[in-house]
N, C-alpha and C positions, 0 to 999 in steps of 0.2 A: 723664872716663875711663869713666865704668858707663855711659855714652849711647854711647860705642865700642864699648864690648862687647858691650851689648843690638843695634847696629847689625851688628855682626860675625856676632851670633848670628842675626838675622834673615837675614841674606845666605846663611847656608848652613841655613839651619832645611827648605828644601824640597829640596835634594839632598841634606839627612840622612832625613828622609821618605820621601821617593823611593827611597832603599836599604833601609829599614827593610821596608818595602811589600813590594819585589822580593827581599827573604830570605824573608818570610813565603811570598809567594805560590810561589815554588819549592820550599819547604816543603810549600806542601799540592800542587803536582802532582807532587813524589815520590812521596809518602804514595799517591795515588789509584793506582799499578799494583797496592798489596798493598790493595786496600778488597776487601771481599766483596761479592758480588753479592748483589742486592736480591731480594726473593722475586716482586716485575714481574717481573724479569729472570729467572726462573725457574719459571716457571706454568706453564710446557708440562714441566717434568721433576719424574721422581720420584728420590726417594733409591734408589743401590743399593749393598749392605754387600758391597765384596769380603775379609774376613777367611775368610769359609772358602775362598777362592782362594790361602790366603796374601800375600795384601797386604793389611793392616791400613789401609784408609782408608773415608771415604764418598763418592762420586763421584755425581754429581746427572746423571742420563739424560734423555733425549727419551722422552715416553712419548705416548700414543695422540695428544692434543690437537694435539702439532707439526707434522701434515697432513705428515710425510715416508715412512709407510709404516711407522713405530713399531709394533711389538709390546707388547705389555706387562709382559712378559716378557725381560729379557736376558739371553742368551748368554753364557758365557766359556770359550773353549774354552785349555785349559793341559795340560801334557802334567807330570804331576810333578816335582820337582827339574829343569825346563824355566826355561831365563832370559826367558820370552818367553811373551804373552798375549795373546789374539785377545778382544777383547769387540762382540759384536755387538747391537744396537735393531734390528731388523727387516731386509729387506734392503738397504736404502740407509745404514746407520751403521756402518763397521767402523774401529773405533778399535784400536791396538795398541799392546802397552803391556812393557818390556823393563826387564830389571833390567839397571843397569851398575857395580854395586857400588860402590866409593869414590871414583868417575871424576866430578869435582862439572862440568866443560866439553862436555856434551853440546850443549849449544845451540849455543857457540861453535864446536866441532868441525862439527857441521851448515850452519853457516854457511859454513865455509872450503871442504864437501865442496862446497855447492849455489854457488860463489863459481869453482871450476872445469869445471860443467857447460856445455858448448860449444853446445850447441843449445838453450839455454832460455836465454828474459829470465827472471830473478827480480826481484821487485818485492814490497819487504816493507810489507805495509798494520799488522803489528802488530810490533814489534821491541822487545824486553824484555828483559833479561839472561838469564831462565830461562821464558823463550816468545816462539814467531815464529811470525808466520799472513803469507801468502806467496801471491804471485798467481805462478805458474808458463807462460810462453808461448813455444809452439815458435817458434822462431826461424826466416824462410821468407825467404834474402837469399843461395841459391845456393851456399852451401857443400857439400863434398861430404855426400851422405848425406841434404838437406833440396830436397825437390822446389822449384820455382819455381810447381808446378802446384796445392798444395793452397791450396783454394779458402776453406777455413773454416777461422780460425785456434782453434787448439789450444790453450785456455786451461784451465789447473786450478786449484786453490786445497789448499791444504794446511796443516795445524796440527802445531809441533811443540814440546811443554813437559817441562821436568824437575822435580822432582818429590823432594825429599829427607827422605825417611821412614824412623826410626829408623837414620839414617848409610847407610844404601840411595838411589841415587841411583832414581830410577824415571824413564823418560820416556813421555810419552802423546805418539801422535803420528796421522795419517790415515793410510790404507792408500799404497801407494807411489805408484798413479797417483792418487789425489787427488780430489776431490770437485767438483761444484757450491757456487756463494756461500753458497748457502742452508744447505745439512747443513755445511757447515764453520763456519760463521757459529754454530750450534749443537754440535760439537764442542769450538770454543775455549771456549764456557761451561762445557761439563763440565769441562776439561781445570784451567778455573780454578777451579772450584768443590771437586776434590780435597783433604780433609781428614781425618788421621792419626784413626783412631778406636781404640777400647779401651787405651788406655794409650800409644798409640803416637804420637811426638814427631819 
């Protein structure tokens, strides 16, 4: 009878292992969207404090080192009790950045807008609950309004994150026509590096 059971037990001891494994391991590739960025990963930026913008966060910038034309210095152009925020690194970085008060589906909403866009492929290289980084390409197959003749295809790239700071939803997103690989590829790190500072949760 205990030679059965030990037998029993051996027969499924590796596809009890094998689940074990596969909880674990989906375990830690959930975990890795919320990891912080390593300070590698961030040696071309410097911290910058938007609290006297009225947004209590720290958001880590491209500063001189990232060869895009960075200033040292950033911008943030806000118009007071204004829902909406221009923050600019040099001339090649304009990130904007919108309050949408208790509206927690930003992303989703963004999805569904850029899901009925008739002249663009979208193609998501980053797709996250609350961040999407997105290769944008004009569509050239003869419909009305899309020549047959252009010759260089119209590829952008575009960053869009929300952001929930003291019950303020906040989204950081790229300007509306959208960047090269490179300044976006650097955008999505800021975007992910945003964190609530002075008391703010």
């Amino acid at each position: 009878m205990i030679i059965k059971k030990i037998k029993m037990v051996m027969k499924y001891l590796p596809l009890f292992l094998f689940f074990i494994a596969g909880v674990l391991f989906t375990g830690c590739g959930d975990s890795s969207e919320d990891t912080e960025l390593t300070d590698e990963e961030l040696y071309e930026f410097q911290g910058f404090n938007m609290t006297p913008y009225d947004i209590p966060v720290m958001i880590m910038l491209p500063d001189e080192t990232a060869n895009i034309g960075a200033s040292t210095k950033p911008e943030v152009i806000h118009v007071e009790d204004d829902f909406k925020w221009e923050l600019h690194v040099g001339p090649n970085f304009h990130m904007i950045i919108d309050d949408w008060g208790s509206d927690r589906k930003m992303v989703v909403d963004e999805k569904k807008r850029l899901a009925g866009l008739n002249f663009y492929n979208i193609k998501y290289l980053v797709d996250e609950p609350d961040f999407i980084l997105y290769e944008q390409t004009l569509k050239v197959d003869g419909k009305k309004g899309v020549s047959k003749k252009v010759g260089v295809e119209h590829k952008t790239y575009h960053v869009y994150g929300q952001k929930v700071i003291n019950d303020i939803t906040y989204v950081f997103r790229s300007r509306d026509e959208g960047y090269e690989k490179v300044i976006i590829d650097l955008m999505a790190k800021s975007v992910k590096s945003v964190k609530p500072i002075g008391g703010a949760k």
